[in-house]
N, C-alpha and C positions, 0 to 999 in steps of 0.2 A: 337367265344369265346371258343368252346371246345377245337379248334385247341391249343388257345394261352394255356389253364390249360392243354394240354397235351406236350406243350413244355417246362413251367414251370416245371410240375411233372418229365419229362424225365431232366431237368438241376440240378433240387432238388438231384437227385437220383446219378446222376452223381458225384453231389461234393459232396455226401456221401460216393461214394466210395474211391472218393483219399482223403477225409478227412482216413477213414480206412485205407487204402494203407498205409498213411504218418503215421505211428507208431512213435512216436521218444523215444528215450532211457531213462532213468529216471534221470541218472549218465553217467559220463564219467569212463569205465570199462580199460581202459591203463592201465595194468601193469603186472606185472610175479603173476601167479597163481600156485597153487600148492598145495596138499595131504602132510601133514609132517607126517602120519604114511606111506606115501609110496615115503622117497623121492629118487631122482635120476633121476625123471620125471618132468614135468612140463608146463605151457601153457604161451606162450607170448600174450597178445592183445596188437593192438594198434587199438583205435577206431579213424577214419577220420571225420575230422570234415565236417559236410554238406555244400555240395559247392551248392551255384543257389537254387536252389526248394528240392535238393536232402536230405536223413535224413542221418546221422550218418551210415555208415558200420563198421564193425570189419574186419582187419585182425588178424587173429591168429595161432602160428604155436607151435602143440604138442610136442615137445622134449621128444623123448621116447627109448627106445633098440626096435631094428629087433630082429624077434624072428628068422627070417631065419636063421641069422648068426651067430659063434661066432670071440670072437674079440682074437687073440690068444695072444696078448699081457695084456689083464686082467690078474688079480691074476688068478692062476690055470688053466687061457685058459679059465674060464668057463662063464663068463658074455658077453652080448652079443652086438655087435656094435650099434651106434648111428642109431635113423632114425628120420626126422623130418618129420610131416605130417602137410601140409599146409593148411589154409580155407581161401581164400582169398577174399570171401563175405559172402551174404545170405540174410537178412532179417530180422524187426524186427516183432513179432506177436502180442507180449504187449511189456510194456517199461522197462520190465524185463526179456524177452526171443528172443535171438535171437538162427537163425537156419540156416542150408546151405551145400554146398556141400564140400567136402575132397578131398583133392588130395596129389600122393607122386609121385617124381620131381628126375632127377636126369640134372644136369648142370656143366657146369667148373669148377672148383674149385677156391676159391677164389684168389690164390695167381697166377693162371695163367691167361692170355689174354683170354677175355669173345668169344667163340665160340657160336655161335646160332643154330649150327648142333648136339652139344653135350648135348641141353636141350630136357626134352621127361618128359611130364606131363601127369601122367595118375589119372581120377576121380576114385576113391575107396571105396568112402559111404559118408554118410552125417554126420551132428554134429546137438548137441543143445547146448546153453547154457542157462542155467536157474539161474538167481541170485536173490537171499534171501536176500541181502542187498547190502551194499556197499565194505562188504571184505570178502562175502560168496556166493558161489551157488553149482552149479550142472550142471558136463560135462558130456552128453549123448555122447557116437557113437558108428556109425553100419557101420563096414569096411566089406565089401565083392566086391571083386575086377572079373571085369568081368574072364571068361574063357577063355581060349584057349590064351594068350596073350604069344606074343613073348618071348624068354629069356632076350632080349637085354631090353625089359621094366621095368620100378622100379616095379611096383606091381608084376612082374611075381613071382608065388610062395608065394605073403603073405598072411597067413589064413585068411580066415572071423573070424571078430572078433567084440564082440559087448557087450556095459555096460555102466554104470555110477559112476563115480567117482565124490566126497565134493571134492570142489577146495576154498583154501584160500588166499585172496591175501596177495603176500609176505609183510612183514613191510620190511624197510628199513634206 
């Protein structure tokens, strides 16, 4: 009898935890995001819908200026070229915060024939995202790209950089 209430207890325990595990989202969060006292910037989600057992992931990818670079074709020379920073998973923690790791990418360009020797993904920090409702939150990240990394790398040379920016989603 003790045997069977300790198999019971160890099964109880168990689907508490993938009960916990399976977070699911509150809202479906798809769409352009964005600060309109800072704009120029921006955030794409697109949340996947749960396939089998699985919950809802976000892709999202930040559209922002390299601060490495400038773009010499902006007014004055002086703005600085595009960099997109990827999140291509993570996790949800409540049905309001999801979190995960960053990566910045460099690959073919779109208008040429896709090479798989020309892609080079390197991780660079993590993200959060936290939302207040349905067309309001809060985008954490903390970019510090490892040391010593080749020149031929996307991260080679981008600062640590880390903060939180109000993200609203666009109307449209």
């Amino acid at each position: 009898m003790k045997s069977m209430m300790t198999v019971l207890a160890a099964l109880a325990a168990s689907a508490g935890l993938q009960a916990q595990a399976q977070v699911k989202p509150a809202i479906d969060y798809t769409d352009m995001w964005w600060n309109a006292s800072e704009s120029g910037w921006g955030i794409s989600i697109r949340q996947k819908l749960p396939v089998g057992g699985a919950v809802d992931a976000l892709f999202a990818v930040w559209y922002t200026y390299d601060p490495r670079a400038v773009d010499p074709v902006s007014p004055g020379g002086s703005a600085n070229v595009p960099l997109w920073l990827v999140m291509p998973g993570g996790s949800w923690s409540t049905p309001t915060t999801y979190s995960g790791l960053m990566y910045v990418l460099t690959a073919t360009p779109f208008a040429q024939a896709w090479s798989a020797s020309a892609r080079n993904m390197q991780e660079i920090g993590s993200f959060r995202f936290e939302f207040t409702d349905a067309g309001r939150g809060v985008f954490t990240y903390n970019i510090s790209p490892p040391p010593g990394l080749a020149s031929t790398n996307p991260a080679f040379g981008l600062p640590a950089l880390s903060g939180s920016k109000s993200i609203t989603r666009q109307g449209f």
